[in-house]
N, C-alpha and C positions, 0 to 999 in steps of 0.2 A: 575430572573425567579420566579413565585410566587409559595408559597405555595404547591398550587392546582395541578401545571403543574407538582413541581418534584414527590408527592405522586402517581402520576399518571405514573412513567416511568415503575414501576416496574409490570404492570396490563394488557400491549398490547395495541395494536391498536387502538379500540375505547376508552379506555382509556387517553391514552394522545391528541388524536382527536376528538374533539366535532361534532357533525354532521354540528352544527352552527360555525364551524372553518373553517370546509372545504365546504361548502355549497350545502352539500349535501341532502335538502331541507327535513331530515328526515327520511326517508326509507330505509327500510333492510330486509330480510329476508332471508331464510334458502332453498332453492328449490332444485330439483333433476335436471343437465341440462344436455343435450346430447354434449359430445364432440363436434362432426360433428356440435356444433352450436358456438362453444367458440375459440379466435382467441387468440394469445397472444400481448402484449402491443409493440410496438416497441421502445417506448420510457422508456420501463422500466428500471431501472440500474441494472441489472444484465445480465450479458453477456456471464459466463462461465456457463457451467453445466457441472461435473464430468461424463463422461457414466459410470464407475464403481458403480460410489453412483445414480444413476440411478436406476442400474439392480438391485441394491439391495433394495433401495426403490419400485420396481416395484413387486421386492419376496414377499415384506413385502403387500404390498396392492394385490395381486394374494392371500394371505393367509386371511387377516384380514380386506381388502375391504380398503376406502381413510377414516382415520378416522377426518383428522384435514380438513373442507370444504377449497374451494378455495373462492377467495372473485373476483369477478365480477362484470362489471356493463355491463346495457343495449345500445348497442350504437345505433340499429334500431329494428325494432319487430324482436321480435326471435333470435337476434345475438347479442355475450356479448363479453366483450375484456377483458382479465385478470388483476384485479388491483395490486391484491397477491395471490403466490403460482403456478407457472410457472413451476417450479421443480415435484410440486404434478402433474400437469396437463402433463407434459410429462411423466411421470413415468404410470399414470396412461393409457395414451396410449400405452404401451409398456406392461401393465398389459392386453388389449386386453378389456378394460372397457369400455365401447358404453357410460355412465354417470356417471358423480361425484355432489357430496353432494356440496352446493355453496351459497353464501355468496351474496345479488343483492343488490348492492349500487346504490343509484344516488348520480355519483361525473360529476363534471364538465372537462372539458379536464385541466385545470391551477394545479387543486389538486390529478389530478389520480396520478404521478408520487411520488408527495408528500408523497402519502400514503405509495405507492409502498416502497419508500426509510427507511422510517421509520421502514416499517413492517421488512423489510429485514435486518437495522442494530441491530434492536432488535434481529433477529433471529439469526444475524451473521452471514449472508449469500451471504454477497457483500467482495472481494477483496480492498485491501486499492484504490487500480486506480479506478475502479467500484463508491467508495463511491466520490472519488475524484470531478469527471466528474460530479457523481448525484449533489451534492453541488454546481459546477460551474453552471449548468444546473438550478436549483434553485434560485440563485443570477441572472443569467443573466435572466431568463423566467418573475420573477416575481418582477425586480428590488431592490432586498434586499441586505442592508449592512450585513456585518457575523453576526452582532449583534443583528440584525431582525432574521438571519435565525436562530442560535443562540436561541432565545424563541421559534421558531416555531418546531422545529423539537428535543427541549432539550439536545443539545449536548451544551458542554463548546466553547466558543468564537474562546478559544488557539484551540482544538481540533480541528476545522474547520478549522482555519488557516495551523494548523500542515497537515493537506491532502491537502488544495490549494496548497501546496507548493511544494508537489510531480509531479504536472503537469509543474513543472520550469524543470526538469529532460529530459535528452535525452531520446527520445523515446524505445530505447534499453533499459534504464534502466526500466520505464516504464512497460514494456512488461517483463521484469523480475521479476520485485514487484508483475505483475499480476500474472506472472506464480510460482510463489513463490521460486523464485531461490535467493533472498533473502527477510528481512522481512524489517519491518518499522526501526528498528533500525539502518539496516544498509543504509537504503534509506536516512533516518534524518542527518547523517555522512555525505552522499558524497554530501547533500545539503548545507555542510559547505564550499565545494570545490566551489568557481567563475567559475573556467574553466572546460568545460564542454567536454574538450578533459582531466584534469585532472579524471574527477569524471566516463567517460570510463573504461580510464587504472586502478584505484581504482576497478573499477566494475567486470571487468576483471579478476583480480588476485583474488577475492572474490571468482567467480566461480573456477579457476584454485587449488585453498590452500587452501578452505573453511576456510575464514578469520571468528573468530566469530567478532559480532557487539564491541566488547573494544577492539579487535586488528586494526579493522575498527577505530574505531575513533581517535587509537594513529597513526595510520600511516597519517590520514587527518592531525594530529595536527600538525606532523611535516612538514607537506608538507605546511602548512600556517604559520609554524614557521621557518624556513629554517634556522633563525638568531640565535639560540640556537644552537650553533654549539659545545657546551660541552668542552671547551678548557682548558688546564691542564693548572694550575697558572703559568709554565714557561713561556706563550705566551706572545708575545711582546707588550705593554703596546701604543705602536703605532699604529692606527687603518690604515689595509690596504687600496690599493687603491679602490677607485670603481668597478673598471675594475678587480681586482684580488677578493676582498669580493666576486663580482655578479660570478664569475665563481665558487667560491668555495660552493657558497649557493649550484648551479647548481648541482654541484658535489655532495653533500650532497643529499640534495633532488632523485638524480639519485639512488643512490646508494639505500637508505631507500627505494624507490619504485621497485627497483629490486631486492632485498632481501626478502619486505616487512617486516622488522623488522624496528626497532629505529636504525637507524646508527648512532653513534658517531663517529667524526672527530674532531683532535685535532693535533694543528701546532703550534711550536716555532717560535722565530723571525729568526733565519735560515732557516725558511721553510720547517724543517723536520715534521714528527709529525706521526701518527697514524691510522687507522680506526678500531674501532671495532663493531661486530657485535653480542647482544644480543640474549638470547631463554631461553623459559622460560620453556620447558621442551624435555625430548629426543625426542617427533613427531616433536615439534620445530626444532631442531639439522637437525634431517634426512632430514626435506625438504629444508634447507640451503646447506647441503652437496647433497643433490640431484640437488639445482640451481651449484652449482660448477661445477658439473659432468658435465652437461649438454654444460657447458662454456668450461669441458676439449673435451666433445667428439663434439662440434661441434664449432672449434676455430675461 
């Protein structure tokens, strides 16, 4: 990335977008434009809107009127479609505002989105799936490697890669990152998981035990490492059979996922041997003796 493009990230919109980037053939200004004439983008990426943070953006402009414009462009005489500021523009409806202060670009249909995406992760105003989709949306509209998109929108290569990869994720989990019932840390964890009936059940007990993201990732580890079975040096120097190894990985694996802790299993060559169960502090403890319970009161 040059120079120019990174001095630029820290400055907004026109800033890191040149009118001759996005060809937008030069033109801009500042107008007063009546709702009842401005439609919103349907291709924009943003698709949640809090109604909470709404009404209270809606107080704050009922008080002190829309102070940041929306940005607009013209798509027939008289009717504009929203490039940025979707949020301002419903809020402001809800403020009982007939017009807002507005921003009239000529962009082309290839770069409205463009804009759109930019302006929004600058703001921090798009969900991890949100940014996900916009990026695949951009790659696939406009035929570009990460590495293209990458210069064009100044996000790092890895970092684009890192949200492509969330769209590999079961649609539940998906819709859980959207709705923030976990974060990216833990999304990045259950994308270490192949099986995608594993990375469920993981997702699952996240909700159920509010697993933080390093409990999240030691439970995946051992679920990909099944073979670190933690054996006390008495264990028999013989390696078992296939057939008894795969059951006991099984077993292993079952156990740390039903617990959700580290389970350690540990067998001599008589077969005897061990399981213990880890915690790392008394809430730890409580909801291990609460899975107990659970198993005494319903056998």
């Amino acid at each position: 990335m040059s120079k120019q493009t990174k001095s630029a990230l820290g400055r907004g919109l026109n800033a890191l977008i040149t009118m001759d980037d996005l060809n937008t053939n030069g033109s801009s200004s500042i107008s007063e434009v009546k709702l009842s004439k401005i439609e919103a983008n349907p291709e924009q990426p943003r698709s949640v809107f809090d109604e909470e943070s709404l009404e209270e953006l809606a107080t704050s402009i009922k008080s002190l009127g829309l102070v940041q414009p929306i940005t607009l462009r013209e798509i027939s005489p008289d009717r504009y479609q929203i490039i940025s500021g979707e949020r301002r523009y419903r809020a402001s409806l809800m403020a009982g505002l007939t017009s807002v202060p507005a921003y009239i670009k000529k962009a082309s249909d290839e770069n409205v989105m463009e804009m759109a995406l930019i302006e929004n992760i600058q703001r921090e105003d798009l969900n991890p799936i949100e940014i996900s989709l916009a990026f695949q949306t951009l790659i696939d509209t406009h035929n570009l490697t990460q590495e293209k998109l990458s210069e064009r929108i100044g996000k790092k290569r890895a970092t684009i890669a890192n949200f492509l990869r969330l769209l590999k994720l079961p649609a539940e989990i998906q819709m859980g990152l959207k709705d923030k019932k976990i974060d990216m840390g833990h999304a990045k964890s259950l994308l270490s998981l192949e099986d995608a009936s594993d990375q469920l059940m993981i997702y699952e007990q996240i909700q159920e035990y509010g697993y933080s993201v390093r409990r999240t990732e030691e439970i995946v580890r051992e679920l990909n490492n099944p073979q670190e079975t933690n054996l006390t040096p008495e264990v028999t120097p013989n390696r078992p059979s296939k057939k008894s190894s795969k059951e006991f990985d099984e077993l292993k694996k079952q156990l740390s996922t039903f617990f959700g802790a580290k389970v350690s299993v540990s067998r001599n060559e008589k077969g005897t041997g061990k399981i213990s169960i880890p915690f790392s502090d008394e809430k730890e403890l409580e909801r291990i003796k609460q899975v107990f319970d659970s198993i005494k009161n319903n056998p």
